[in-house]
N, CA, C and O of each residue as an XYZ file, in Angstrom:
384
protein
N      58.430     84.867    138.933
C      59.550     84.622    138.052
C      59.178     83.465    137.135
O      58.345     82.753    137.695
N      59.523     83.003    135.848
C      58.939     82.403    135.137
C      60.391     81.772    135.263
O      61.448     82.402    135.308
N      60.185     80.112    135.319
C      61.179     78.657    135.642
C      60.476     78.211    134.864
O      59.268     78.017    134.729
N      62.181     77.915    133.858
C      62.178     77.159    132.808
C      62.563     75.224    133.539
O      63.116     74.961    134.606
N      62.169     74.496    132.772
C      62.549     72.994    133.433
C      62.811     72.384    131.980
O      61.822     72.183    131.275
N      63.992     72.098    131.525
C      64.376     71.555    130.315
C      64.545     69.889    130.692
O      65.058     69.352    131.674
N      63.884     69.311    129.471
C      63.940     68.078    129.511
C      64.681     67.366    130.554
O      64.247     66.866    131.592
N      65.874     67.407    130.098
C      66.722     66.467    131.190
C      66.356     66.621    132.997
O      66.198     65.780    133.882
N      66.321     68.258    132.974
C      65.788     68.259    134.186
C      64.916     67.602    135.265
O      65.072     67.350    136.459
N      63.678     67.379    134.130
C      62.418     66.828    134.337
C      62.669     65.390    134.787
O      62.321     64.834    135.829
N      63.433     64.877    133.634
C      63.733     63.327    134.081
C      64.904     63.248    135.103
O      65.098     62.037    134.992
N      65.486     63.503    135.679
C      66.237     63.405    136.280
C      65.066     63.653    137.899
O      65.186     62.950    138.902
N      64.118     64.688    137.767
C      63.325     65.458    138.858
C      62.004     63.817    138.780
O      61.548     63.291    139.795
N      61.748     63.457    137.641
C      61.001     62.356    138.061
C      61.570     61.096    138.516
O      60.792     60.308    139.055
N      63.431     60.601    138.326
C      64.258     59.576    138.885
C      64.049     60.257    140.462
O      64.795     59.594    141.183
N      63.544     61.007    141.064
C      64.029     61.010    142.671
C      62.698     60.438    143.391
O      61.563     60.288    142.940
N      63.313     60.133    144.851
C      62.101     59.219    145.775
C      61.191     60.402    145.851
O      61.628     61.541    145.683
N      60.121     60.190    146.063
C      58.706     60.726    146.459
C      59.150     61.800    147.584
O      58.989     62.818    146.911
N      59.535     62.196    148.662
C      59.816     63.246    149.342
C      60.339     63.954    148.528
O      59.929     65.113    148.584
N      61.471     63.660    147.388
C      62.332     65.085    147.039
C      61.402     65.393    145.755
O      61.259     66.601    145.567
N      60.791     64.619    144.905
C      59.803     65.100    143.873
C      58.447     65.952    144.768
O      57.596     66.654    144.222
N      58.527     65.712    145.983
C      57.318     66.480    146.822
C      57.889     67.892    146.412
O      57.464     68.751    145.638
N      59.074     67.813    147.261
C      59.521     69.004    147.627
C      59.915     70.242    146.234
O      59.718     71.458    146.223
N      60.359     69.587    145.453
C      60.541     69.588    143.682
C      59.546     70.658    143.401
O      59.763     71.831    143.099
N      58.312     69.980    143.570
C      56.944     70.633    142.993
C      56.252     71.517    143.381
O      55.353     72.132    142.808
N      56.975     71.665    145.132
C      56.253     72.809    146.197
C      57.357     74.288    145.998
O      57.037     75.468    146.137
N      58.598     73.762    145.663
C      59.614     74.389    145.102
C      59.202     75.454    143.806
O      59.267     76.679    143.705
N      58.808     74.517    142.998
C      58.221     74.810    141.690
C      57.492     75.841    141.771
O      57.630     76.876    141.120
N      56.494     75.550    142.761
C      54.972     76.484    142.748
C      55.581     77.970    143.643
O      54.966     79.026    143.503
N      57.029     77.888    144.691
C      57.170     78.816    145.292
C      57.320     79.828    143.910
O      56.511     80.687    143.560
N      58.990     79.346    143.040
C      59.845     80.059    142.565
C      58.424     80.752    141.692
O      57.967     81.880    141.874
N      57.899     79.677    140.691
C      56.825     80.582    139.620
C      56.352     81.832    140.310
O      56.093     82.793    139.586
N      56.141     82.001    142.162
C      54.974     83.038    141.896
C      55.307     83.944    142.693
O      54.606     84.671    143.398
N      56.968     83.855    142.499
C      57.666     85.162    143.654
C      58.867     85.637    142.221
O      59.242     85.081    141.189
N      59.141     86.969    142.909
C      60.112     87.772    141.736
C      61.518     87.508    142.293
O      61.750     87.265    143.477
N      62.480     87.585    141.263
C      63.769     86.923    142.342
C      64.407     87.735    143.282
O      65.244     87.297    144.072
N      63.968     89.159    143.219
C      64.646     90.020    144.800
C      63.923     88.740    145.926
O      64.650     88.037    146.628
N      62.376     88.620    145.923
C      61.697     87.870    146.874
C      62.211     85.925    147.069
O      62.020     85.131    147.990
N      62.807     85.803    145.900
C      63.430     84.634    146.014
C      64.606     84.716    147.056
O      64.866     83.956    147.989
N      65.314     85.988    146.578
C      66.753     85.714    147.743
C      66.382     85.688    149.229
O      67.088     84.987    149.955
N      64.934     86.647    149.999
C      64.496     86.433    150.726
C      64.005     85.158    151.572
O      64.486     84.758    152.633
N      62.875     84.589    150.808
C      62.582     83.433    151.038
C      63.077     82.490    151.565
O      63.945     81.826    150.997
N      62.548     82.167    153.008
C      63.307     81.375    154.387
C      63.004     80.108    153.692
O      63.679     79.264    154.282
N      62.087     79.318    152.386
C      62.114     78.328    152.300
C      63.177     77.777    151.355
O      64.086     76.978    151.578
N      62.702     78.630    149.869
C      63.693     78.353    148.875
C      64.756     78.375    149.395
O      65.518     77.426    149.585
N      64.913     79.677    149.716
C      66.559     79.901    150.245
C      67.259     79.882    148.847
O      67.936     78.865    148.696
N      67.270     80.730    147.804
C      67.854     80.753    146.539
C      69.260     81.738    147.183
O      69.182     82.760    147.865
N      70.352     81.117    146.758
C      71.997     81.258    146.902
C      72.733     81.715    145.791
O      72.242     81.532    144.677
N      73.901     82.317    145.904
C      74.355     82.528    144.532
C      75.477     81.333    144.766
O      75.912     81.254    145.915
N      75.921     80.514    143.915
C      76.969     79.779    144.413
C      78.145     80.494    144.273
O      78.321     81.050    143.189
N      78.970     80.600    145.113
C      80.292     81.320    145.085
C      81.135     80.894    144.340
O      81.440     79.716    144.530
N      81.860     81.646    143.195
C      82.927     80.773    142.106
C      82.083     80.070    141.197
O      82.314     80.084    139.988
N      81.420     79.646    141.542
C      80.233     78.911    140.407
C      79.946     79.394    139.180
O      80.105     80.612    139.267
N      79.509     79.026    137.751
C      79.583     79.725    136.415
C      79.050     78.523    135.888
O      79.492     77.414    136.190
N      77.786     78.788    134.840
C      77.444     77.634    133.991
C      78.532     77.737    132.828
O      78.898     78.825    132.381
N      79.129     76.225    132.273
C      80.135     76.332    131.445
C      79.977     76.759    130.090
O      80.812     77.147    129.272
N      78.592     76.591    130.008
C      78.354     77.024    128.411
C      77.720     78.772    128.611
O      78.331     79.559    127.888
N      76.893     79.248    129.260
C      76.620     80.818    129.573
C      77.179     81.412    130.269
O      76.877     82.592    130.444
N      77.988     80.948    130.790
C      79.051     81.913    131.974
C      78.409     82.716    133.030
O      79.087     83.444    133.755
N      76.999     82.603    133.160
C      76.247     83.095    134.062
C      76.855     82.445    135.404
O      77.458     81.374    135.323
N      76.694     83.094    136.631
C      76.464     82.781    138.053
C      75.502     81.923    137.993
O      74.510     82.257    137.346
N      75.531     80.222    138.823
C      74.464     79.420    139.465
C      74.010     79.561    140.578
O      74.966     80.153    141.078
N      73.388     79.490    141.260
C      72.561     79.537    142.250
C      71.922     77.780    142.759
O      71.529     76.726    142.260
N      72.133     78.320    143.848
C      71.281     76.943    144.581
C      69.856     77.138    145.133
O      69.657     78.049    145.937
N      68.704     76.205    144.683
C      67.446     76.056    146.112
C      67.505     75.155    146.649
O      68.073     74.096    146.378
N      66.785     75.531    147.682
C      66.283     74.240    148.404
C      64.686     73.511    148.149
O      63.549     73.955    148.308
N      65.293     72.006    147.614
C      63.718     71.624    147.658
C      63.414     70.578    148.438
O      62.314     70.033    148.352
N      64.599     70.072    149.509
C      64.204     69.426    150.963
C      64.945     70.230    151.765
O      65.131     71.439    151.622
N      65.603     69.101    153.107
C      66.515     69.449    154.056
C      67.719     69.147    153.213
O      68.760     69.757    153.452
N      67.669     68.203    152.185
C      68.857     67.690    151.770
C      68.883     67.620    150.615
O      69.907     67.137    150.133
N      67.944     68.001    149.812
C      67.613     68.301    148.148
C      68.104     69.778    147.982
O      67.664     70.620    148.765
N      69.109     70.187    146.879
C      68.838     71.213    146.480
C      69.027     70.810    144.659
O      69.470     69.807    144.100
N      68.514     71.988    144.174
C      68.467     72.185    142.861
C      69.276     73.525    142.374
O      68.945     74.677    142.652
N      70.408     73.128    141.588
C      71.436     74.110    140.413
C      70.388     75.121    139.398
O      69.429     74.742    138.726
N      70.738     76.014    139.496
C      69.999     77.072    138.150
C      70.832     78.086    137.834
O      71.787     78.440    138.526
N      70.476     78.594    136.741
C      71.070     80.190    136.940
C      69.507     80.647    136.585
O      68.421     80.092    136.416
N      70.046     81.976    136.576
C      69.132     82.532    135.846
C      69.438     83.713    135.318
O      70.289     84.501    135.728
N      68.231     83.902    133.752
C      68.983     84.495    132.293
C      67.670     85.587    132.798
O      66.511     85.246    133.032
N      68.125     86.678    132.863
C      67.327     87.752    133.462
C      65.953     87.947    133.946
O      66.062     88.594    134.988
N      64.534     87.673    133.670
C      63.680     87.402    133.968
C      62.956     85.449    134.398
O      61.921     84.814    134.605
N      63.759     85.383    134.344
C      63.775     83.708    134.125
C      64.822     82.059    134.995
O      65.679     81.332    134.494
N      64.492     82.057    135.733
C      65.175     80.790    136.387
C      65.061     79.658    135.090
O      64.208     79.591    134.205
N      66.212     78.836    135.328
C      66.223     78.085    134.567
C      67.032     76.817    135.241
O      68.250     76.954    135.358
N      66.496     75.738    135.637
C      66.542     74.417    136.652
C      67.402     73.871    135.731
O      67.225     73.650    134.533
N      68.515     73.647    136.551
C      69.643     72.715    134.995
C      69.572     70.966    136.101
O      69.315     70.012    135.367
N      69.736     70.623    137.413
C      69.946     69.852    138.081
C      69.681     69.568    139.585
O      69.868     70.395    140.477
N      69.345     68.638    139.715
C      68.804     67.945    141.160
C      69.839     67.530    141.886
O      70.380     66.632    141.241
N      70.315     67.685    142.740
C      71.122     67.039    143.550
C      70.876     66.494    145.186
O      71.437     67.223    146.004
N      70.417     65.781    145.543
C      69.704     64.567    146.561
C      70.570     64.819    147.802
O      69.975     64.791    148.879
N      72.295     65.137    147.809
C      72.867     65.512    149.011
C      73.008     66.989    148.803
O      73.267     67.534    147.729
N      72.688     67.916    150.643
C      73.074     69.067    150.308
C      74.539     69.554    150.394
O      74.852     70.675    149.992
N      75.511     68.610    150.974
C      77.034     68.931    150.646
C      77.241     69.046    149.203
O      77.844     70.039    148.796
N      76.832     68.182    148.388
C      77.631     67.896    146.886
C      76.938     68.979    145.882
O      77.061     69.130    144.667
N      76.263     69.585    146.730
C      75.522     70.766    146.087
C      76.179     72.220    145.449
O      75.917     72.966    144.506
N      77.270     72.151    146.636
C      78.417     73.282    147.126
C      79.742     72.368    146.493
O      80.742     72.069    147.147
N      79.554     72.098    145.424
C      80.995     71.352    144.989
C      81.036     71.659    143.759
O      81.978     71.284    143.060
């Protein structure tokens, strides 16, 4: 699947401690080289649809990964393409 990482993303993905930028980048290398049926699979990512969830400007469905125990990362994605909008460091506030 080809993951887009827009600016803000990036900086926000280089503000985190060294475990969750680990996990960030191992994340990274999963999503690029699996298709997203194999994403929903995936015991690591663990890619989610968030329930009720909607980006406000595309109205697409978001989705959650996992890029620790307690890192996940917001996306949707625009048909062939993940697209990383945000990092979030707790996995409760993830689901909010």
């Amino acid at each position: 699947m080809r993951v887009v990482c827009p600016p803000n993303f990036v900086r926000e993905a280089l503000a985190q401690e060294g475990p969750v930028r680990d996990g960030l980048s191992k994340m990274l290398r999963i999503a690029s080289d699996l298709s997203f049926a194999d994403l929903l699979k995936h015991q690591g990512v663990h890619l989610e649809k968030l329930t009720g969830k909607t980006d406000p400007v595309t109205k697409k469905p978001l989705y959650s990964l996992r890029a620790t125990r307690a890192a996940r990362v917001i996306a949707l994605v625009d048909g062939d393409t993940l697209v990383l909008l945000t990092v979030v460091s707790d996995h409760d506030k993830a689901y909010k």
